[in-house]
N, C-alpha and C positions, 0 to 999 in steps of 0.2 A: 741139507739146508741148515744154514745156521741160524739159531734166534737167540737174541739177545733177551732177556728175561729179566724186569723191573719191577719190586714188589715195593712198596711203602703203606701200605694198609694202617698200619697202625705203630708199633717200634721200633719192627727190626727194618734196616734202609739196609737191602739184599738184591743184589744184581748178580745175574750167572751167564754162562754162554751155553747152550745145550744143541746139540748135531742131531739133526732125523726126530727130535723128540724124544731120544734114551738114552746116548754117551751126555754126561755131565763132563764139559770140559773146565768150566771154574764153576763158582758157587758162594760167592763171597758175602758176609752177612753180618754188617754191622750194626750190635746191638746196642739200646737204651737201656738197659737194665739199670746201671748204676747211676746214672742220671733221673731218672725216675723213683728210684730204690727210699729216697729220703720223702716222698708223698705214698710211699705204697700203693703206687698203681701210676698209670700212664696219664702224665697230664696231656691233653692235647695239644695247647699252644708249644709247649716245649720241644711236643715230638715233630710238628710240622718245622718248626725252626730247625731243629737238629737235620731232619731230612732236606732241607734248602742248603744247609751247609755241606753235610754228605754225600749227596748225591753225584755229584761229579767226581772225586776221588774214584768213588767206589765203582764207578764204572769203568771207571782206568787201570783201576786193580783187576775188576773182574778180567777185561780186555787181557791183560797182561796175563796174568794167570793161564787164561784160556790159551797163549801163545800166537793172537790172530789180532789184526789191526780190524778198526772200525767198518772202514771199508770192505771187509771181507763178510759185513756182516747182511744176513738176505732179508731179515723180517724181523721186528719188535713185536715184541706180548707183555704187557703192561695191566695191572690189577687195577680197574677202575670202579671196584663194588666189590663187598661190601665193603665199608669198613668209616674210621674217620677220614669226615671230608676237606680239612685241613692236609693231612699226609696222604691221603689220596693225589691230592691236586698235584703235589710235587710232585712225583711220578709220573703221570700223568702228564703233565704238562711236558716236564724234561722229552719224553719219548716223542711225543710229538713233534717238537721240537729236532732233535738228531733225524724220524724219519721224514720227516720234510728236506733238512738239510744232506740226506744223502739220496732222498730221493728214491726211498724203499719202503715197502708195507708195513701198518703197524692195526695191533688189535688190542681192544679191551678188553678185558676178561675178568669173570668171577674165579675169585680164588676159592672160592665152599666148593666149588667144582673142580679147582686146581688142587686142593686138600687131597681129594679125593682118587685123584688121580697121581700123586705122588707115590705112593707103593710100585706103580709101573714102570717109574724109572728103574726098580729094582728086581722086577718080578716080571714073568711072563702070565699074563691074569686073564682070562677068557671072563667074555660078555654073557650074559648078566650077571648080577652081585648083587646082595645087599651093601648097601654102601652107609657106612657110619661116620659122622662126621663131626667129632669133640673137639671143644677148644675156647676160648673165655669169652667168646661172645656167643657162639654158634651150638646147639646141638639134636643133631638133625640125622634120623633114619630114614635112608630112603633106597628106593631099588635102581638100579644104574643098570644102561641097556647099552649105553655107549660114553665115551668120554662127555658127549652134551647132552644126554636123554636121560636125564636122573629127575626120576617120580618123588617126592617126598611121600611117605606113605608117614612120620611121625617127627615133632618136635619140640623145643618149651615153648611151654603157655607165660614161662616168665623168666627165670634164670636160667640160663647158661650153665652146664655144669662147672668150667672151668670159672667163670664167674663168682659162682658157689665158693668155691676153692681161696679163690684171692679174697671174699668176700668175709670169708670165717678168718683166715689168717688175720686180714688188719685190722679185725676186730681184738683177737686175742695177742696182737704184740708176736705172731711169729717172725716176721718176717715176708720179704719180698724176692721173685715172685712166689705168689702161695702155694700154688701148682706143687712147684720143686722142693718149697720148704715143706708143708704137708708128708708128701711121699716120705720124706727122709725121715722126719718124724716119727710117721707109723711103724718103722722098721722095729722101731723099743717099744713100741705101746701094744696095746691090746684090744682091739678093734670088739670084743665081748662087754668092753668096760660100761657103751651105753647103749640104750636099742631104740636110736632114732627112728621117725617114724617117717613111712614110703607114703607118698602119694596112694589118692585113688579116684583117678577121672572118672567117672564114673556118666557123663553127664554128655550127651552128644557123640560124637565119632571121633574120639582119642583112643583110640585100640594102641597106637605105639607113641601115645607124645607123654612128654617129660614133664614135670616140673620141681624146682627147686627151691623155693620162696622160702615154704613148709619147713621143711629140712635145713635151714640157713638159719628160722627163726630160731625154732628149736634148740637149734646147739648154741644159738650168741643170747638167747633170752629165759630159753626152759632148761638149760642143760639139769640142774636138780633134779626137776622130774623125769628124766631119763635115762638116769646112773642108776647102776644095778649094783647091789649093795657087793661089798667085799671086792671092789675094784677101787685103786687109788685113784680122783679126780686130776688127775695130772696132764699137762698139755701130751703128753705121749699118746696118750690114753683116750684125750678128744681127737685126735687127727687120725689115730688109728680105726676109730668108731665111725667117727663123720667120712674118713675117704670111702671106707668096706661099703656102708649106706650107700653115699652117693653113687658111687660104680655099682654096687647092684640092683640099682634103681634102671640102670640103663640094660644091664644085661639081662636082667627081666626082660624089658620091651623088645630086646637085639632077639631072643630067644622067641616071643612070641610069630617076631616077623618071619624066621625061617622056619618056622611049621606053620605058619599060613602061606607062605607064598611057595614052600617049596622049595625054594633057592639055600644050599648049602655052603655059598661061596661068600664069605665076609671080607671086606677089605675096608678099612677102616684109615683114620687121617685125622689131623690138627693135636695140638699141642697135648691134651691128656691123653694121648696114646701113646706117651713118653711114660706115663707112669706105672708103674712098676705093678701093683694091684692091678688095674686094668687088662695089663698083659696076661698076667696068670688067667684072671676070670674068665677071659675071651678066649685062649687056647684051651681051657678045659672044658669049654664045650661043645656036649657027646657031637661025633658026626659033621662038623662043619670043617670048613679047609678055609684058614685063618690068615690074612694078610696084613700089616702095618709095615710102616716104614721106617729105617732106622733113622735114630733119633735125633742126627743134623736134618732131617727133611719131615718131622714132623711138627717145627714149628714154623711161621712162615719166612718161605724163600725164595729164591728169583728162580732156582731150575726146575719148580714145578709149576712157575709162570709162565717160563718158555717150556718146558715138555707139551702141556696143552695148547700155547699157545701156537706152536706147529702144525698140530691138528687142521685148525682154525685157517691156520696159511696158506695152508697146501690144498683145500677144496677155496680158498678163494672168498676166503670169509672175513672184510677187513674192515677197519674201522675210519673214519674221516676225523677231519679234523676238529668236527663240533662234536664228536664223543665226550661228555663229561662224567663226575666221578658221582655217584650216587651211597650213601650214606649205609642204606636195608637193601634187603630182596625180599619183596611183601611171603612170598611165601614159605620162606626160611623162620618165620616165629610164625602162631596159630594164638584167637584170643579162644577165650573159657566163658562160660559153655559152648 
């Protein structure tokens, strides 16, 4: 089966063509970076504009790429949640649109789910897992039983780590996206230089959720109070400190979940599994069998819209035409207490 795969969630306007849900036959993915790059951060109107203009190229590329005409194609998978509901809609709508006019299946789908499921295009990954899912809006531990049966067991009460990330860069002038600049940063700095301070939920049933509010305030408003003497206050030296914090703030919780549930098997997804720190953290630890994807499929893209969205095809699971695009997933954030 072939699906066509249509992501516009938020920047990147990414169409792929993917066979059975595992050969990637294209994967095309065109980014806003540098259009957005002079506001530091993603304006919406812009991005939905940009995706009305793109959209259609980029399908034609993908198509081409792929070496398959439209027609050949069996089923659409289209990202219609979470994300903004402006570049949503594009997508969204576009898909609808071609599978009406050819007359073939099309499905909605959560990409926190499709995140999560990207490692598979590349790995043969047995059920269950802990499933970890980082990236500027989202960050969400939970246990995955199947491609659709993912439990959250943990998530933020408020920032997003990758959030966190952009969120400290446009305050200090690094640079856009923070993510990428950050990492690069830390390489020269000294992650010793300050000792921001973790979280402690303390208050109700957060055994694995996150937050990052704390940790953001900290380094854009107390960084003084948190430099350790005999370290130069240098931006090298905040992003090295601030990324180490942030990432082991998570692998705290990553680590809690697999001595309570048992499950040895992580597989992890979204845009800060690209970072460098993270990757180490995660592979040194004792005992677990460590999954992420490389790094064109950990930020978002069309062929782990259509990977999953075969799934979804092939038992018969499809969407109509009044499917719209929805903005959350109430249970993807958690409030405090």
């Amino acid at each position: 089966m072939l699906v066509l795969g249509i992501e516009s969630s938020c920047d990147e306007c990414s169409v792929a063509v993917v066979e059975d849900g595992k050969r990637i036959l294209s994967n095309v993915i065109a980014t806003q970076i540098d259009l957005h790059k002079p506001f530091n951060g993603v304006v919406p109107e812009i991005a939905s504009r940009l995706h009305t203009e793109w959209i259609y190229p980029v399908v034609e590329e993908s198509l081409a790429e792929a070496g398959v005409s439209v027609d050949q194609i069996d089923g659409i998978a289209v990202t219609n949640r979470p994300g903004l509901v402006g570049s949503l809609l594009v997508g969204l709508s576009f898909a609808k649109g071609l599978a009406w006019s050819l007359n073939i299946p099309f499905v909605g789908v959560d990409h926190i789910r499709a995140h999560l499921y990207a490692p598979h295009l590349e790995y043969e990954i047995e059920y269950p897992y802990i499933g970890l899912l980082v990236s500027g809006g989202h960050t969400i531990i939970s246990k995955v039983s199947g491609f659709d049966d993912v439990e959250v067991l943990g998530t933020t009460i408020d920032d997003a780590c990758g959030e966190a990330f952009d969120k400290v860069a446009k305050f200090y002038n690094f640079g856009y996206p923070g993510g990428v600049i950050i990492d690069k940063m830390s390489e020269k700095g000294d992650p010793k230089a300050f000792s921001f301070p973790k979280p402690n939920l303390h208050k109700g049933d957060h055994t694995y959720d996150v937050s990052y509010s704390g940790l953001k305030t900290a380094v854009i408003n107390q960084l003084d109070q948190f430099h350790n003497e005999g370290y130069e206050k240098s931006p090298e030296n905040i992003a090295a400190s601030f990324q180490k914090t942030a990432i082991d703030i998570l692998i705290k919780r990553l680590k809690k979940a697999v001595k309570n549930t048992g499950l040895t098997r992580v597989v992890a997804g979204g845009g800060v599994t690209a970072n460098s720190y993270f990757r180490k953290a995660i592979s040194s630890i004792y005992g677990i069998e460590a999954y992420y994807p490389s790094l064109k499929l950990c930020t978002d893209n069309g062929a782990m819209i259509a990977a999953i969205g075969y799934h979804y095809l092939k038992k018969g699971d499809v969407s109509d035409l009044t499917v719209n695009a929805m903005a959350r997933v109430a249970s993807f954030k958690r409030k405090y207490p």
